[in-house]
N, C-alpha and C positions, 0 to 999 in steps of 0.2 A: 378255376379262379385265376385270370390273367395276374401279371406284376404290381398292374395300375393298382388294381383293387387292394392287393396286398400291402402295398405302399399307404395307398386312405388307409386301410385299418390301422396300420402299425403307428402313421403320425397321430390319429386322434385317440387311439390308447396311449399314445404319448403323452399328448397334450390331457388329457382325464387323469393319465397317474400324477403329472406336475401339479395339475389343480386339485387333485384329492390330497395333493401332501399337505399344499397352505392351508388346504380346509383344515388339516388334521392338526396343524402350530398351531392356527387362529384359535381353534376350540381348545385346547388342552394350555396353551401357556397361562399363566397368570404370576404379573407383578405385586410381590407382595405390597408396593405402594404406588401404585398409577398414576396417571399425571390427570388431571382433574377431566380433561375430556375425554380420555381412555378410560376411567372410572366412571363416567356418565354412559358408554358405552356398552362396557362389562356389568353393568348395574345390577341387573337381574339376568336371572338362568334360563327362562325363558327365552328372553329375548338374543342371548346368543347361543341356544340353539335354533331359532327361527333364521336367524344370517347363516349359521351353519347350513341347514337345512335347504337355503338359499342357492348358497355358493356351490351344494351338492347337484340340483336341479342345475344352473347354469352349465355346469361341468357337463354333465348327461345331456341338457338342450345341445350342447356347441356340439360333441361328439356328431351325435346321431344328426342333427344337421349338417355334418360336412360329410357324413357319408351317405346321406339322401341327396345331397346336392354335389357332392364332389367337390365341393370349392371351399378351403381353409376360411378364407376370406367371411363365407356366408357363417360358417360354424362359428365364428370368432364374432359377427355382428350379436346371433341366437344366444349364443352367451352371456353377452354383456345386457341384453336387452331382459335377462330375466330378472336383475337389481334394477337395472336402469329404470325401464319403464314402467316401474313404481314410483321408484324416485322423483320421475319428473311429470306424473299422473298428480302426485301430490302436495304439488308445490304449493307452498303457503302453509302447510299446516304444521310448521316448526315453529310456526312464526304466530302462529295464533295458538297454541300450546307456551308461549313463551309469557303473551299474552293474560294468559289462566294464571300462570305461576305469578305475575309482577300481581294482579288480582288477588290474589291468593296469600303475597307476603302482606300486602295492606291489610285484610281481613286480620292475617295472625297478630300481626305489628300492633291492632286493634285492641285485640284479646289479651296479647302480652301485657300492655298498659292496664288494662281495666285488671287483671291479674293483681301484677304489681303494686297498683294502689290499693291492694288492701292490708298492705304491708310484708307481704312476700315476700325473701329474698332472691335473684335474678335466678339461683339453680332452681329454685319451688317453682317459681311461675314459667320458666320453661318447663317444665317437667308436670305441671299443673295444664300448659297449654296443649299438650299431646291429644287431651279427649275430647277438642272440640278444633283440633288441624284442620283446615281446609284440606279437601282430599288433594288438591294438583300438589301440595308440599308436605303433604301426611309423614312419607318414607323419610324427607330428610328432615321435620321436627322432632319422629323418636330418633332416630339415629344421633339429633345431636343431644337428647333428652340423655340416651344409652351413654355417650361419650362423657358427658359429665357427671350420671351414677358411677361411672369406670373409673373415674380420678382423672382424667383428664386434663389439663392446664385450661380453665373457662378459652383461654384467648387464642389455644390451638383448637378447640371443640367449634367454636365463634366461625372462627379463619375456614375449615372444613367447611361447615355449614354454608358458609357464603360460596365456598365453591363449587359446591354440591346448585346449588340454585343458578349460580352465574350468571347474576344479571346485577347493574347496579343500584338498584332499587334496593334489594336486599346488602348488598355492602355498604348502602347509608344506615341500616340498622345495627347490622354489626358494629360495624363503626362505632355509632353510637352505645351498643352494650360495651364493646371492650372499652371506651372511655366512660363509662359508667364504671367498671369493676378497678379500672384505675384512680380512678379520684372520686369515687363514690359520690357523686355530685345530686342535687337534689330533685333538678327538674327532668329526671329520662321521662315520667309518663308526657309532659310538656312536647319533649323531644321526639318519642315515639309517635305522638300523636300529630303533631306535623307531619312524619315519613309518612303515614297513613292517609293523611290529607293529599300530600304530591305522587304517593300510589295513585290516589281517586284520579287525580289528575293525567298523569303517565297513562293510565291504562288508557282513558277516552280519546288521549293522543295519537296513541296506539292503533287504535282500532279506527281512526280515521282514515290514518296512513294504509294501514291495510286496505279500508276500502277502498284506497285510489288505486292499489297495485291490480286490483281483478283482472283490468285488461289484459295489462301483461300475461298474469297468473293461464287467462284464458287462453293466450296465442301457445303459453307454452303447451298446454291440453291437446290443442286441436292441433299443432306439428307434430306434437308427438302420435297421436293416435291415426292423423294420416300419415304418418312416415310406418306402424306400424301392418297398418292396411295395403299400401303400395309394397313393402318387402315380401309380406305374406303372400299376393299376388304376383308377383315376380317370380319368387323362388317354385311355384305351382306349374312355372308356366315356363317349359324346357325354351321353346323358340326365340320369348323373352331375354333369359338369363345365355343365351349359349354365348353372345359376344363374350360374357364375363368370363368364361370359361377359362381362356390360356392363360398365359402368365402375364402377358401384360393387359390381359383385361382384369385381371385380378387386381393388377396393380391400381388400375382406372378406379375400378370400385372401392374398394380401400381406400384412396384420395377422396372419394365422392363421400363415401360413408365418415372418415375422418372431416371432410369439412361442415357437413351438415350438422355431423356429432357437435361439433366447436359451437356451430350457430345456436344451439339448442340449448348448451349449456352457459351461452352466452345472455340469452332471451331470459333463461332462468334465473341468471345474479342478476339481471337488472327487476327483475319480480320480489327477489328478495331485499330484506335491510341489511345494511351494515352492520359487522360484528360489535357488539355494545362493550363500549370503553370504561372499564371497569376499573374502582378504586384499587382491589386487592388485584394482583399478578397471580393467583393460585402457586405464590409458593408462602412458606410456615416454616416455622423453627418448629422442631421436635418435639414431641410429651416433654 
């Protein structure tokens, strides 16, 4: 086994032990109060062992591609491409889950009201509303149901809840309950039932817009799946790849891959919407 060789092993067990360490922070840390989209994040166990589990395959794909191909360069595209091109296979679908949820608060908003007008007080009819959740906001109506059996302050339980969902549709309800528990006022089912009415509304909005983005959505699909198709062909195919080889062809590619990477990611934000401008900032005074 010449030096070369020994040189690839030892950098991409380099590069595997650096990437196995972050795996091994990302999965073990946990803030005992997260900031509402690291909370959105961390949600379930599941789900951060699937990115775990992710970021382990990446680690393994980038290796064993640079020392099938010899080139840092290509190990470092196979890497990144194992998050990636999911990511960008799926565009849209944050947005149409976002969608279900703003659906979803209008339904409860619905239920809250018809609750409440039977004389309930505001902890009964949340706590009332738990057994008939809309599934897309089930987990954060007991949780906020749980927080207020806990003794929670209603208007830190409220504040969570609204961040937990982060969208503003649901911050005009909050809203609305924490100026209900404030001045006890008499027409919230009035008030709820309006948010439920501009829910109706909001959503069809929604899914208009969505449908005009498909194009987009679609261009991102199909760069992506030909950029995936031309590298796999490439790296197969020694004749192809050998300019890449030396160090300034390495460097060539790396430019090429980092510009196209930009374009890609650029096609993408314009597929998506803008972050929604929300009443509450997710920060809260303490219990």
């Amino acid at each position: 086994m010449n030096l070369t060789v020994l040189a690839q092993l030892g950098g991409a067990f380099a590069v595997s032990g650096v990437v196995l360490g972050v795996v091994a922070l990302v999965g073990t840390t946990r803030p005992s109060r997260p900031a509402p989209r690291l909370r959105r994040w961390m949600a379930r166990a599941a789900e951060i062992r699937r990115r775990r589990a992710m970021l382990s395959v990446a680690a393994v794909a980038g290796c064993t591609g640079w020392l099938l191909t010899g080139m840092p360069v290509a190990g470092i595209v196979i890497a990144a491409a194992v998050p990636g091109a999911p990511w960008l296979l799926t565009v849209g679908r944050r947005e149409r889950q976002a969608i279900a949820r703003v659906e979803a608060v209008g339904e409860w908003t619905r239920r809250l009201k018809d609750i409440s007008a039977t004389g309930a007080g505001l902890q009964q009819a949340i706590t009332a509303s738990t057994a008939t959740a809309p599934v897309p906001i089930s987990d954060e109506v007991r949780t906020l149901a749980a927080h207020l059996d806990a003794g929670w302050r209603p208007r830190d339980a409220l504040r969570q809840f609204a961040d937990g969902i982060h969208d503003p549709v649901c911050d005009q309800v909050v809203a609305a309950l924490i100026l209900n528990i404030t001045d006890r006022g008499e027409h919230l089912g009035d008030v709820l039932n309006s948010i439920a009415n501009a829910a109706v509304a909001e959503v069809a909005t929604r899914r208009e817009v969505d449908a005009k983005r498909t194009q987009p959505r679609f261009a991102v699909r199909f760069l992506t799946g030909m950029t995936l198709v031309t590298f796999g062909y490439g790296i197969t195919r020694a004749e192809y790849m050998r300019p890449y080889t030396t160090a300034s062809g390495q460097v060539a590619l790396a430019v090429l891959i980092a510009v196209f990477a930009a374009l890609l990611l650029w096609v993408r934000r314009m597929s998506e919407p803008p972050p929604p401008v929300r009443a509450f900032d997710g920060t809260r005074s303490s219990r």
